[in-house]
ZAPA-427338 format. One record per residue: residue in one letter; x, y, z of N, C-alpha, C in turn. Coordinates in steps of 0.2 Angstrom, whole numbers, plus 5000, padded with zeros to 4 digits. Atoms other than C-alpha are relative to their C-alpha. Layout:
<recs>
AXYZXYZXYZ
...
</recs>
This chain:
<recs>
X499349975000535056705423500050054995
X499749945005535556865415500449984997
X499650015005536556865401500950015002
X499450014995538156905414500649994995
X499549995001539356965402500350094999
X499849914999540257145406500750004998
X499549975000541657235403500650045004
X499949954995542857305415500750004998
X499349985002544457395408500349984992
X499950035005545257295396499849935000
X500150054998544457125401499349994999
X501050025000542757035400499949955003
X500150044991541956965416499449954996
X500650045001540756815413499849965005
X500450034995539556775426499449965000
X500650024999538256665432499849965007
X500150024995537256585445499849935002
X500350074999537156415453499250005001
X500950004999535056375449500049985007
X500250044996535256285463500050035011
X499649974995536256385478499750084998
X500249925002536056555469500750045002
X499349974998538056565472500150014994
X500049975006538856675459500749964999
X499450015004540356615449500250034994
X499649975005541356715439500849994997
X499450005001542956725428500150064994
X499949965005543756865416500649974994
X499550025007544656855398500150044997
X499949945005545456945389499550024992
X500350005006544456925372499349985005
X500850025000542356935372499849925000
X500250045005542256775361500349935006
X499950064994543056675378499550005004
X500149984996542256735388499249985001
X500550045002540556695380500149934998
X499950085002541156525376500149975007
X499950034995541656495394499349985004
X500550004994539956545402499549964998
X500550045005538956455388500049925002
X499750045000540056315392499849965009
X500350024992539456315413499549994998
X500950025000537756325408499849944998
X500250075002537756185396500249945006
X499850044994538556085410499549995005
X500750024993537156105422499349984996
X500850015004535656075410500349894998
X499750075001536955895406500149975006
X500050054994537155875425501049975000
X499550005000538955885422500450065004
X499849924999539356065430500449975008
X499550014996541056055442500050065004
X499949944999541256195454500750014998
X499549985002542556295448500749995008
X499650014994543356295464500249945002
X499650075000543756105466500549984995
X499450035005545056015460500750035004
X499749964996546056135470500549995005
X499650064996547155985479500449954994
X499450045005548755875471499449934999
X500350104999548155705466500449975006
X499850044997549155655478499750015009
X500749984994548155745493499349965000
X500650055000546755685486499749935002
X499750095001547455495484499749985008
X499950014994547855515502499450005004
X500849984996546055585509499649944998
X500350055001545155455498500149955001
X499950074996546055305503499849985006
X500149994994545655335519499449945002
X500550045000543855275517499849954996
X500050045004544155125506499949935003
X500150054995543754965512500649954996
X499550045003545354875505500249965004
X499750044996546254725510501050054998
X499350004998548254745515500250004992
X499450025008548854695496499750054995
X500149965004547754815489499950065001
X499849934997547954955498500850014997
X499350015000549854925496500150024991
X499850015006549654915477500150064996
X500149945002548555065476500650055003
X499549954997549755185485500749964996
X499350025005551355105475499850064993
X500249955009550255165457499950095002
X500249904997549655355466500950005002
X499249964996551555365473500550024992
X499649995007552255335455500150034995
X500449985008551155445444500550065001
X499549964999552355585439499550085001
X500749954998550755695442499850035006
X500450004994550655685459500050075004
X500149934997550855865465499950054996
X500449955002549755945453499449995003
X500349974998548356025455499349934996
X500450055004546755885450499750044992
X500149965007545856015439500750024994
X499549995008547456055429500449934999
X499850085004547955865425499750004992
X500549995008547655855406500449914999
X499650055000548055705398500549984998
X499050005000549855735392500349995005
X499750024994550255725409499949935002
X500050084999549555555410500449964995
X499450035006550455495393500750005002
X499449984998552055575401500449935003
X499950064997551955445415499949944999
X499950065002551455315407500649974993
X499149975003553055375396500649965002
X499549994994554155365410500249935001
X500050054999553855175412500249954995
X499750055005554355105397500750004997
X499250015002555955165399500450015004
X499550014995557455135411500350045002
X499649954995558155225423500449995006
X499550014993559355235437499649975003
X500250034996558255175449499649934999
X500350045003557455065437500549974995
X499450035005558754965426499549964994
X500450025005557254895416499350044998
X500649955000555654975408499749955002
X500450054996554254885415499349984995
X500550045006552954755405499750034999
X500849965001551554825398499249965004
X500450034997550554695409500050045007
X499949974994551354795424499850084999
X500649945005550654955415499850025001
X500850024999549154905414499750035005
X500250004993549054875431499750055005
X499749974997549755025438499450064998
X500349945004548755135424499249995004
X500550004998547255065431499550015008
X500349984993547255095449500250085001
X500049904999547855285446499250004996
X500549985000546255285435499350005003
X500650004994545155225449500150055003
X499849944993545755365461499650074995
X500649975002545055475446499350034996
X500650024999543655395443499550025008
X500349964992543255445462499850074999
X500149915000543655635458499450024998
X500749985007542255635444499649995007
X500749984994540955585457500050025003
X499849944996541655675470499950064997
X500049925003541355835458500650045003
X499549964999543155875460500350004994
X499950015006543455855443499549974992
X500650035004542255855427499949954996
X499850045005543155735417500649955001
X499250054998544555595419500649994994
X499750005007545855625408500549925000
X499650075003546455435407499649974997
X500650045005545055385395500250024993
X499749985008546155455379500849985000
X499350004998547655385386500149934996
X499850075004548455215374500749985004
X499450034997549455115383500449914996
X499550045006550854995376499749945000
X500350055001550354855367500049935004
X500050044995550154695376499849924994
X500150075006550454515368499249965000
X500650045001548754405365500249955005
X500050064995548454295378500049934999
X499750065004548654155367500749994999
X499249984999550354205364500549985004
X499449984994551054255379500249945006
X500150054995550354095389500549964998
X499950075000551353945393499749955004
X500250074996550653785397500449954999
X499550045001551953655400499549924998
X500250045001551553495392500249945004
X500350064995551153315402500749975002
X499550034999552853255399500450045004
X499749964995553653425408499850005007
X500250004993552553415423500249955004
X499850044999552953235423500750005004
X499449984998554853275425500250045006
X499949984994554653395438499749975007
X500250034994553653305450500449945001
X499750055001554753175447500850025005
X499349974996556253295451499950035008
X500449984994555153355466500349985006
X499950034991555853335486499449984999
X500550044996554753225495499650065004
X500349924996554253405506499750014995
X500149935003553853495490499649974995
X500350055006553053345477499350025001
X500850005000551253365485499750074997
X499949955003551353545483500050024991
X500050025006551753525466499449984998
X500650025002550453425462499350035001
X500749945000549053535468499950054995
X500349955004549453655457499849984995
X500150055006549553535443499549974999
X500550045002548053435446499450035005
X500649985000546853555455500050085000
X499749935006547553725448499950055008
X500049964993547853795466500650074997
X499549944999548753975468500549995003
X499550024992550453975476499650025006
X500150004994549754065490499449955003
X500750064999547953955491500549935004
X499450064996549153795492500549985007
X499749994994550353865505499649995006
X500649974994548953905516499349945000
X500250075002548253715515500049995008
X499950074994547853615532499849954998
X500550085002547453455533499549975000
X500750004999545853475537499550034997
X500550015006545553545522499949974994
X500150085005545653395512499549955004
X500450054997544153285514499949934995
X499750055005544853135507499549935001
X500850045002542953025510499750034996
X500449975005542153155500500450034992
X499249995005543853175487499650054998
X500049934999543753355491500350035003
X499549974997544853515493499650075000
X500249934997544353655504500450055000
X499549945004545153825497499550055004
X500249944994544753945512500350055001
X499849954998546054045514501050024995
X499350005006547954115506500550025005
X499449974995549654165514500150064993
X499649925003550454335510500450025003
X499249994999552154385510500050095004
X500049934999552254535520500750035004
X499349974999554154565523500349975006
X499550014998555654515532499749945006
X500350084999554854335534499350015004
X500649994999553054405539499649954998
X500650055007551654325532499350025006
X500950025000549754345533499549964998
X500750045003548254235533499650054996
X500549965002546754315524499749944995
X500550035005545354255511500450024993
X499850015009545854205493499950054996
X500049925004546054335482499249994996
X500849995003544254385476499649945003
X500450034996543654305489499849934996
X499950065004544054145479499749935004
X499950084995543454015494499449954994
X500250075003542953845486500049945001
X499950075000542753655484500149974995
X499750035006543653565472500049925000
X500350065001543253375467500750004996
X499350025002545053305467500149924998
X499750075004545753135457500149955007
X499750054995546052985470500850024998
X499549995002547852995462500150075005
X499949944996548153165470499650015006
X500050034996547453105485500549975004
X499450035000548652975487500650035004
X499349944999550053095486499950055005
X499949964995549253205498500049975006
X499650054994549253035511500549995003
X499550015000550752995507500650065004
X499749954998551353175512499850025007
X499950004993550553165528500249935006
X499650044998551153015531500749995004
X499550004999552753045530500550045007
X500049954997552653175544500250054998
X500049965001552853305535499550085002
X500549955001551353405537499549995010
X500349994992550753495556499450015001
X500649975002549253585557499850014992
X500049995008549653635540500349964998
X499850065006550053535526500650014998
X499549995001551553625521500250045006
X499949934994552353695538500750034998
X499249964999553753815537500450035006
X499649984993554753905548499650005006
X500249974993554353915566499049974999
X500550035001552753805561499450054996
X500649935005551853945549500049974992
X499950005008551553915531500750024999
X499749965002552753955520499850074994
X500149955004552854115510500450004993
X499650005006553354155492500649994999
X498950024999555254165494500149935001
X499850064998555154015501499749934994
X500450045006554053925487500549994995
X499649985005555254015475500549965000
X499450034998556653945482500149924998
X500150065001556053775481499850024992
X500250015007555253785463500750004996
X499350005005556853845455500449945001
X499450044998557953715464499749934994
X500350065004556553585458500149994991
X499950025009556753635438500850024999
X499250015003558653635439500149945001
X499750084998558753455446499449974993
X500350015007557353435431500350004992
X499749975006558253505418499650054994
X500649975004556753625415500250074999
X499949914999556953805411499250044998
X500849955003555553945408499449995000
X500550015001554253875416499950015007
X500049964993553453975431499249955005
X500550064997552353875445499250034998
X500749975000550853985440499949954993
X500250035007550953905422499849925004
X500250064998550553725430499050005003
X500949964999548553835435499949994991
X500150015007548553845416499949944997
X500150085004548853655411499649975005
X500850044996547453615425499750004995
X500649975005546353745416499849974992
X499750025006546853665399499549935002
X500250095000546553495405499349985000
X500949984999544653545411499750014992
X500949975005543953635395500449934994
X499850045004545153475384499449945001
X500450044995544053365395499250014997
X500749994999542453445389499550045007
X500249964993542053555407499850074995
X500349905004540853725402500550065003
X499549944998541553885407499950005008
X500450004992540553885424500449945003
X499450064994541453715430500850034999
X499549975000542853795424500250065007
X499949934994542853975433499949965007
X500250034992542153865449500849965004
X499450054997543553745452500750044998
X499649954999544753905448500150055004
X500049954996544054015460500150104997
X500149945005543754155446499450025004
X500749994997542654265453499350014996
X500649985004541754305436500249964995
X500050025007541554205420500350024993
X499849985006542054315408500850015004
X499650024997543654305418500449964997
X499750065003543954135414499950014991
X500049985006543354175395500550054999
X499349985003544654305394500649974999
X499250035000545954205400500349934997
X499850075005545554035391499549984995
X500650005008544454075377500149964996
X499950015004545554025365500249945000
X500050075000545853835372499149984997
X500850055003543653795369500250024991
X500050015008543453725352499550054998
X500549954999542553865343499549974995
X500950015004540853865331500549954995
X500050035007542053785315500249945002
X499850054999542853675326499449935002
X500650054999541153595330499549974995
X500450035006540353605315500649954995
X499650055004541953515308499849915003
X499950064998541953365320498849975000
X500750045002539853355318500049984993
X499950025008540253335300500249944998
X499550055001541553205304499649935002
X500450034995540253115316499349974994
X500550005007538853095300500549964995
X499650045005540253035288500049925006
X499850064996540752895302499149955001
X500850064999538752845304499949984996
X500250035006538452835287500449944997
X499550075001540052715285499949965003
X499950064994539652615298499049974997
X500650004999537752615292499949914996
X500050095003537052405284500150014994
X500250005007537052495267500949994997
X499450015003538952495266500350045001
X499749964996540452595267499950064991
X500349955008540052765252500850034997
X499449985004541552785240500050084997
X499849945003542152955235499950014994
X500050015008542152905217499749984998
X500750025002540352845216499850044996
X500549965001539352925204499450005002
</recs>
Protein backbone atom coordinates (compact mmCIF):
# COMPACT_ATOMS: atom_id res chain seq x y z
CA UNK A 1 0.00 0.00 0.00
CA UNK A 2 1.31 3.60 -0.80
CA UNK A 3 1.46 5.96 1.75
CA UNK A 4 -2.20 7.43 0.34
CA UNK A 5 -2.14 10.64 1.69
CA UNK A 6 -2.68 13.83 -0.62
CA UNK A 7 -3.79 17.09 -0.66
CA UNK A 8 -6.55 18.48 -2.81
CA UNK A 9 -7.49 22.26 -2.08
CA UNK A 10 -7.85 22.97 1.33
CA UNK A 11 -8.35 19.17 2.48
CA UNK A 12 -6.36 16.07 2.83
CA UNK A 13 -7.50 12.79 1.33
CA UNK A 14 -6.41 9.59 3.03
CA UNK A 15 -6.54 6.47 1.16
CA UNK A 16 -5.96 2.92 1.09
CA UNK A 17 -6.63 -0.45 -0.15
CA UNK A 18 -8.54 -3.52 1.02
CA UNK A 19 -5.33 -6.46 0.90
CA UNK A 20 -7.87 -8.46 0.15
CA UNK A 21 -10.49 -7.15 -2.66
CA UNK A 22 -8.09 -4.30 -3.83
CA UNK A 23 -11.12 -2.05 -3.16
CA UNK A 24 -10.09 1.45 -2.45
CA UNK A 25 -11.40 3.39 0.53
CA UNK A 26 -11.05 6.92 1.05
CA UNK A 27 -12.03 9.86 3.35
CA UNK A 28 -10.85 13.73 3.55
CA UNK A 29 -10.10 16.18 6.66
CA UNK A 30 -9.49 19.10 7.20
CA UNK A 31 -6.18 18.87 9.16
CA UNK A 32 -3.09 16.42 7.96
CA UNK A 33 -2.54 15.01 11.44
CA UNK A 34 -6.42 13.42 11.01
CA UNK A 35 -6.20 12.28 8.34
CA UNK A 36 -2.92 10.26 9.04
CA UNK A 37 -4.46 9.13 12.15
CA UNK A 38 -7.63 7.91 10.41
CA UNK A 39 -5.63 5.93 7.72
CA UNK A 40 -3.11 4.41 10.27
CA UNK A 41 -6.02 3.63 12.34
CA UNK A 42 -7.67 1.30 8.98
CA UNK A 43 -4.58 -0.31 8.62
CA UNK A 44 -4.06 -1.31 12.24
CA UNK A 45 -7.51 -2.63 12.10
CA UNK A 46 -6.77 -5.20 9.31
CA UNK A 47 -3.41 -6.50 10.71
CA UNK A 48 -5.90 -6.99 14.19
CA UNK A 49 -8.56 -8.49 11.97
CA UNK A 50 -10.81 -5.92 13.29
CA UNK A 51 -11.26 -3.50 9.97
CA UNK A 52 -15.20 -2.60 9.51
CA UNK A 53 -16.19 -1.49 5.99
CA UNK A 54 -16.59 2.06 6.18
CA UNK A 55 -19.68 1.83 4.34
CA UNK A 56 -21.79 -0.46 6.81
CA UNK A 57 -23.56 0.47 9.55
CA UNK A 58 -25.34 2.63 7.17
CA UNK A 59 -29.15 1.22 8.53
CA UNK A 60 -31.16 2.38 11.96
CA UNK A 61 -30.70 -0.22 14.70
CA UNK A 62 -33.95 -0.65 14.28
CA UNK A 63 -33.74 -1.84 10.37
CA UNK A 64 -31.23 -3.75 11.47
CA UNK A 65 -33.24 -5.40 14.54
CA UNK A 66 -35.94 -6.03 12.05
CA UNK A 67 -33.54 -8.02 9.31
CA UNK A 68 -31.89 -9.82 11.93
CA UNK A 69 -34.64 -11.17 13.80
CA UNK A 70 -35.86 -12.54 10.89
CA UNK A 71 -33.35 -15.47 11.14
CA UNK A 72 -33.47 -16.17 14.83
CA UNK A 73 -34.73 -19.37 15.94
CA UNK A 74 -36.80 -17.97 18.88
CA UNK A 75 -39.63 -19.17 20.74
CA UNK A 76 -42.96 -16.73 20.90
CA UNK A 77 -41.82 -15.25 24.56
CA UNK A 78 -38.66 -14.43 23.31
CA UNK A 79 -39.05 -13.08 20.21
CA UNK A 80 -41.84 -10.97 21.85
CA UNK A 81 -39.24 -9.76 24.54
CA UNK A 82 -36.67 -9.03 22.17
CA UNK A 83 -38.79 -6.71 19.96
CA UNK A 84 -40.37 -4.98 23.35
CA UNK A 85 -36.18 -4.16 24.19
CA UNK A 86 -35.24 -3.07 20.25
CA UNK A 87 -38.73 -1.04 20.12
CA UNK A 88 -37.87 0.77 23.40
CA UNK A 89 -34.20 1.78 22.76
CA UNK A 90 -34.39 5.62 22.18
CA UNK A 91 -31.62 4.85 19.51
CA UNK A 92 -33.67 3.21 17.20
CA UNK A 93 -33.46 5.39 14.07
CA UNK A 94 -29.97 6.04 14.02
CA UNK A 95 -27.70 5.14 12.03
CA UNK A 96 -25.55 1.74 13.62
CA UNK A 97 -22.21 3.14 12.95
CA UNK A 98 -23.01 6.42 14.62
CA UNK A 99 -24.47 5.04 18.06
CA UNK A 100 -21.85 5.89 20.65
CA UNK A 101 -22.32 5.03 24.02
CA UNK A 102 -24.14 8.34 25.34
CA UNK A 103 -26.80 7.35 23.36
CA UNK A 104 -27.02 3.92 25.19
CA UNK A 105 -26.66 5.67 28.78
CA UNK A 106 -29.42 8.12 27.43
CA UNK A 107 -31.87 5.14 27.26
CA UNK A 108 -30.92 3.57 29.87
CA UNK A 109 -31.56 7.14 31.52
CA UNK A 110 -34.93 7.32 30.31
CA UNK A 111 -35.90 4.20 32.36
CA UNK A 112 -35.28 4.99 35.68
CA UNK A 113 -37.44 7.85 35.40
CA UNK A 114 -41.36 8.35 35.06
CA UNK A 115 -43.17 9.30 32.55
CA UNK A 116 -46.54 9.91 31.10
CA UNK A 117 -46.90 6.68 29.68
CA UNK A 118 -44.91 5.15 32.29
CA UNK A 119 -46.17 6.43 36.02
CA UNK A 120 -43.28 4.50 37.37
CA UNK A 121 -39.45 4.04 36.54
CA UNK A 122 -38.78 0.52 36.01
CA UNK A 123 -36.51 -1.99 38.46
CA UNK A 124 -33.14 -2.29 37.79
CA UNK A 125 -33.94 -6.07 37.32
CA UNK A 126 -36.15 -5.04 34.50
CA UNK A 127 -33.17 -2.99 33.08
CA UNK A 128 -31.13 -5.39 33.11
CA UNK A 129 -33.20 -7.34 31.26
CA UNK A 130 -34.06 -5.13 28.48
CA UNK A 131 -30.21 -3.73 28.53
CA UNK A 132 -29.41 -7.13 27.60
CA UNK A 133 -31.36 -8.15 24.70
CA UNK A 134 -30.68 -4.68 22.90
CA UNK A 135 -26.95 -5.76 23.57
CA UNK A 136 -27.44 -8.99 21.79
CA UNK A 137 -28.74 -7.37 18.61
CA UNK A 138 -25.25 -5.54 18.82
CA UNK A 139 -23.43 -8.12 19.66
CA UNK A 140 -24.79 -9.57 16.15
CA UNK A 141 -23.65 -6.25 14.18
CA UNK A 142 -20.05 -6.83 15.46
CA UNK A 143 -19.98 -10.22 13.64
CA UNK A 144 -22.01 -9.18 11.00
CA UNK A 145 -19.02 -6.38 10.37
CA UNK A 146 -21.68 -3.79 10.50
CA UNK A 147 -20.24 -2.31 13.30
CA UNK A 148 -16.48 -2.43 14.77
CA UNK A 149 -17.33 -2.06 18.35
CA UNK A 150 -20.51 -2.57 20.69
CA UNK A 151 -20.99 0.47 22.47
CA UNK A 152 -22.83 -1.31 25.51
CA UNK A 153 -19.71 -2.78 27.08
CA UNK A 154 -18.89 0.88 28.97
CA UNK A 155 -22.37 1.27 29.75
CA UNK A 156 -23.17 0.94 34.08
CA UNK A 157 -26.40 0.31 34.72
CA UNK A 158 -28.40 1.01 38.07
CA UNK A 159 -27.43 -0.92 40.93
CA UNK A 160 -29.42 -3.94 41.78
CA UNK A 161 -29.96 -5.33 45.40
CA UNK A 162 -27.74 -8.71 46.45
CA UNK A 163 -29.73 -11.59 45.98
CA UNK A 164 -29.54 -12.31 49.45
CA UNK A 165 -31.29 -9.20 50.10
CA UNK A 166 -33.87 -9.00 47.77
CA UNK A 167 -34.97 -12.76 48.17
CA UNK A 168 -37.97 -13.87 50.06
CA UNK A 169 -38.43 -17.07 51.34
CA UNK A 170 -41.48 -17.57 53.46
CA UNK A 171 -41.08 -19.44 56.43
CA UNK A 172 -42.85 -23.16 57.31
CA UNK A 173 -45.38 -21.70 59.40
CA UNK A 174 -46.46 -19.12 56.24
CA UNK A 175 -46.72 -21.76 53.84
CA UNK A 176 -48.46 -23.67 56.49
CA UNK A 177 -51.19 -20.86 56.68
CA UNK A 178 -51.77 -20.71 53.06
CA UNK A 179 -52.17 -24.02 52.11
CA UNK A 180 -54.34 -24.08 54.90
CA UNK A 181 -56.27 -21.08 53.48
CA UNK A 182 -56.10 -22.72 50.00
CA UNK A 183 -59.64 -23.81 48.01
CA UNK A 184 -59.87 -27.50 47.57
CA UNK A 185 -59.25 -26.54 43.41
CA UNK A 186 -56.28 -24.56 44.19
CA UNK A 187 -54.33 -26.42 47.53
CA UNK A 188 -52.63 -28.94 45.21
CA UNK A 189 -51.38 -26.23 43.16
CA UNK A 190 -50.13 -24.79 45.94
CA UNK A 191 -48.24 -27.47 47.14
CA UNK A 192 -46.44 -28.24 44.08
CA UNK A 193 -44.76 -25.12 44.26
CA UNK A 194 -44.03 -25.55 47.78
CA UNK A 195 -42.90 -28.99 47.88
CA UNK A 196 -41.35 -29.63 44.33
CA UNK A 197 -40.43 -25.97 43.31
CA UNK A 198 -42.60 -25.99 40.25
CA UNK A 199 -42.99 -22.75 38.05
CA UNK A 200 -46.44 -21.18 37.74
CA UNK A 201 -46.60 -21.96 34.20
CA UNK A 202 -44.77 -25.95 34.67
CA UNK A 203 -47.70 -26.58 37.31
CA UNK A 204 -50.53 -25.16 35.36
CA UNK A 205 -49.68 -27.31 32.46
CA UNK A 206 -49.59 -30.64 34.69
CA UNK A 207 -51.79 -33.77 33.50
CA UNK A 208 -52.32 -36.56 35.30
CA UNK A 209 -50.42 -38.55 33.65
CA UNK A 210 -47.74 -36.88 34.59
CA UNK A 211 -47.51 -37.89 37.99
CA UNK A 212 -46.29 -41.33 38.48
CA UNK A 213 -47.40 -42.00 41.68
CA UNK A 214 -45.72 -46.02 41.74
CA UNK A 215 -42.51 -44.43 41.08
CA UNK A 216 -43.34 -41.11 43.44
CA UNK A 217 -42.50 -39.18 40.36
CA UNK A 218 -43.26 -35.68 38.55
CA UNK A 219 -42.93 -35.48 35.03
CA UNK A 220 -42.27 -31.57 34.12
CA UNK A 221 -42.64 -31.68 30.09
CA UNK A 222 -44.17 -28.82 29.20
CA UNK A 223 -45.62 -24.84 30.38
CA UNK A 224 -48.59 -22.85 29.63
CA UNK A 225 -48.22 -19.17 28.41
CA UNK A 226 -50.30 -16.38 28.54
CA UNK A 227 -50.80 -15.18 25.16
CA UNK A 228 -53.75 -12.46 25.41
CA UNK A 229 -57.29 -12.07 25.57
CA UNK A 230 -57.61 -15.52 27.32
CA UNK A 231 -55.06 -17.28 24.74
CA UNK A 232 -52.65 -19.60 25.98
CA UNK A 233 -49.90 -21.87 24.61
CA UNK A 234 -48.41 -25.19 25.30
CA UNK A 235 -44.79 -25.23 24.66
CA UNK A 236 -41.49 -26.72 26.52
CA UNK A 237 -40.33 -25.23 29.90
CA UNK A 238 -38.44 -22.48 29.83
CA UNK A 239 -34.85 -23.52 28.90
CA UNK A 240 -35.84 -26.38 27.88
CA UNK A 241 -36.38 -27.27 31.56
CA UNK A 242 -38.13 -30.81 31.03
CA UNK A 243 -37.53 -33.16 34.11
CA UNK A 244 -38.24 -35.86 36.70
CA UNK A 245 -38.77 -34.82 40.07
CA UNK A 246 -38.76 -37.52 43.22
CA UNK A 247 -41.80 -36.24 45.07
CA UNK A 248 -42.76 -36.86 49.11
CA UNK A 249 -45.62 -39.54 49.60
CA UNK A 250 -47.41 -36.40 51.48
CA UNK A 251 -47.58 -34.41 48.37
CA UNK A 252 -48.80 -37.33 46.63
CA UNK A 253 -51.60 -37.66 48.86
CA UNK A 254 -52.62 -34.25 48.04
CA UNK A 255 -52.35 -34.77 44.59
CA UNK A 256 -54.88 -38.07 44.93
CA UNK A 257 -57.00 -36.36 46.78
CA UNK A 258 -57.26 -33.67 44.11
CA UNK A 259 -58.19 -36.08 41.56
CA UNK A 260 -60.41 -37.59 43.58
CA UNK A 261 -62.46 -35.11 44.19
CA UNK A 262 -62.98 -34.60 40.31
CA UNK A 263 -61.30 -31.94 40.03
CA UNK A 264 -58.84 -32.68 37.56
CA UNK A 265 -59.69 -33.76 33.38
CA UNK A 266 -56.90 -34.44 31.24
CA UNK A 267 -55.30 -31.93 33.14
CA UNK A 268 -54.83 -31.63 36.65
CA UNK A 269 -55.72 -28.22 36.87
CA UNK A 270 -58.55 -27.66 34.02
CA UNK A 271 -59.55 -24.13 33.36
CA UNK A 272 -61.82 -22.65 31.17
CA UNK A 273 -63.39 -24.43 28.23
CA UNK A 274 -61.26 -27.42 29.62
CA UNK A 275 -57.53 -25.87 28.89
CA UNK A 276 -55.09 -25.00 31.60
CA UNK A 277 -55.30 -22.17 33.24
CA UNK A 278 -53.07 -19.11 32.56
CA UNK A 279 -51.49 -16.41 34.78
CA UNK A 280 -54.42 -14.15 35.47
CA UNK A 281 -56.03 -16.86 36.49
CA UNK A 282 -53.37 -18.14 38.96
CA UNK A 283 -53.05 -14.50 40.08
CA UNK A 284 -56.42 -14.36 40.78
CA UNK A 285 -56.52 -17.18 42.86
CA UNK A 286 -53.09 -16.70 44.69
CA UNK A 287 -54.11 -13.37 45.89
CA UNK A 288 -57.55 -14.28 47.06
CA UNK A 289 -55.74 -17.28 49.00
CA UNK A 290 -53.26 -14.80 51.07
CA UNK A 291 -56.21 -12.40 51.86
CA UNK A 292 -58.19 -15.29 53.40
CA UNK A 293 -54.60 -16.21 55.02
CA UNK A 294 -53.89 -13.08 56.39
CA UNK A 295 -50.64 -13.03 54.35
CA UNK A 296 -49.23 -10.08 52.67
CA UNK A 297 -45.93 -9.61 50.31
CA UNK A 298 -45.40 -12.99 49.51
CA UNK A 299 -45.38 -13.90 45.70
CA UNK A 300 -46.21 -17.70 44.40
CA UNK A 301 -42.63 -17.64 42.95
CA UNK A 302 -41.04 -17.24 46.51
CA UNK A 303 -42.65 -20.75 47.43
CA UNK A 304 -39.70 -22.18 44.40
CA UNK A 305 -37.31 -20.49 46.66
CA UNK A 306 -38.33 -22.24 50.18
CA UNK A 307 -38.28 -25.73 48.09
CA UNK A 308 -34.78 -24.63 46.99
CA UNK A 309 -33.84 -23.70 50.61
CA UNK A 310 -35.31 -26.74 52.02
CA UNK A 311 -32.96 -28.94 49.37
CA UNK A 312 -29.46 -27.34 50.04
CA UNK A 313 -30.96 -27.13 54.36
CA UNK A 314 -31.32 -30.88 53.76
CA UNK A 315 -27.74 -31.27 52.49
CA UNK A 316 -28.60 -31.73 48.35
CA UNK A 317 -25.15 -30.80 46.11
CA UNK A 318 -25.72 -28.07 43.75
CA UNK A 319 -26.28 -30.67 40.68
CA UNK A 320 -29.50 -32.23 42.84
CA UNK A 321 -30.26 -28.86 43.32
CA UNK A 322 -30.18 -27.27 39.58
CA UNK A 323 -31.79 -30.97 38.47
CA UNK A 324 -34.99 -31.02 40.51
CA UNK A 325 -35.35 -27.12 39.51
CA UNK A 326 -34.88 -27.44 35.99
CA UNK A 327 -32.00 -24.81 35.85
CA UNK A 328 -30.39 -25.20 32.85
CA UNK A 329 -26.88 -24.53 34.15
CA UNK A 330 -25.30 -24.92 37.57
CA UNK A 331 -23.82 -21.74 37.94
CA UNK A 332 -27.53 -20.70 37.62
CA UNK A 333 -28.57 -22.27 40.64
CA UNK A 334 -25.05 -20.93 42.35
CA UNK A 335 -25.99 -17.46 41.50
CA UNK A 336 -29.24 -17.76 42.75
CA UNK A 337 -28.64 -19.70 45.99
CA UNK A 338 -25.06 -19.50 46.90
CA UNK A 339 -25.54 -17.78 49.70
CA UNK A 340 -28.05 -20.47 51.43
CA UNK A 341 -24.66 -23.48 51.25
CA UNK A 342 -22.75 -23.33 54.43
CA UNK A 343 -19.66 -21.81 53.26
CA UNK A 344 -15.79 -23.06 54.00
CA UNK A 345 -16.01 -21.34 57.84
CA UNK A 346 -19.17 -22.69 58.33
CA UNK A 347 -17.71 -26.24 57.95
CA UNK A 348 -14.61 -25.77 59.46
CA UNK A 349 -16.76 -24.43 62.59
CA UNK A 350 -19.15 -27.49 62.87
CA UNK A 351 -16.01 -30.10 62.08
CA UNK A 352 -14.37 -28.41 65.15
CA UNK A 353 -17.70 -28.82 67.04
CA UNK A 354 -17.78 -32.66 65.92
CA UNK A 355 -13.94 -33.35 67.47
CA UNK A 356 -15.00 -31.43 70.76
CA UNK A 357 -18.19 -33.81 70.94
CA UNK A 358 -16.01 -37.06 70.31
CA UNK A 359 -13.46 -36.29 72.70
CA UNK A 360 -16.48 -35.72 75.39
CA UNK A 361 -18.07 -38.63 74.74
CA UNK A 362 -14.49 -40.42 74.49
CA UNK A 363 -13.95 -43.42 77.95
CA UNK A 364 -11.25 -40.89 79.22
CA UNK A 365 -13.91 -38.40 80.38
CA UNK A 366 -15.40 -35.29 79.68
CA UNK A 367 -12.00 -32.37 79.13
CA UNK A 368 -12.65 -29.34 81.46
CA UNK A 369 -11.85 -25.81 80.12
CA UNK A 370 -9.92 -24.97 83.30
CA UNK A 371 -7.73 -28.04 83.34
CA UNK A 372 -4.18 -27.25 83.45
Amino acid sequence: MSEGIQRRGDRWRARYRHPETGRQHEQSFARQVDAVRWRRQQLDAFDRGRWVDPQAGKVSFLRYFEAWEQNQVWTDGTRKAMSLAARSATFGDIDLRQIKVSHVEAWVKSMTVATNDRPRPLAPGTIKTGFVNVRTVFKAAVRDGMIGADPTLAVRLPRQRKREAAMEIPSPEVVRNILEASDPRFRAFVALCAFAGLRLGEAAALKVSDVDFLRRQLHVRRQVQRLGAGEVEIRLPKYNSERTIAVPDSLLEMLSQHVSLGLANEWLFSGVEDVPPHQNTIGHRWRTTLKRAGVEGVRLHDLRHFYASGLIASGCDVVAVQRALGHAKSTTTLTTYAHLWPSAEDRVREAAASLVVEVNRSTEGTVRADRP
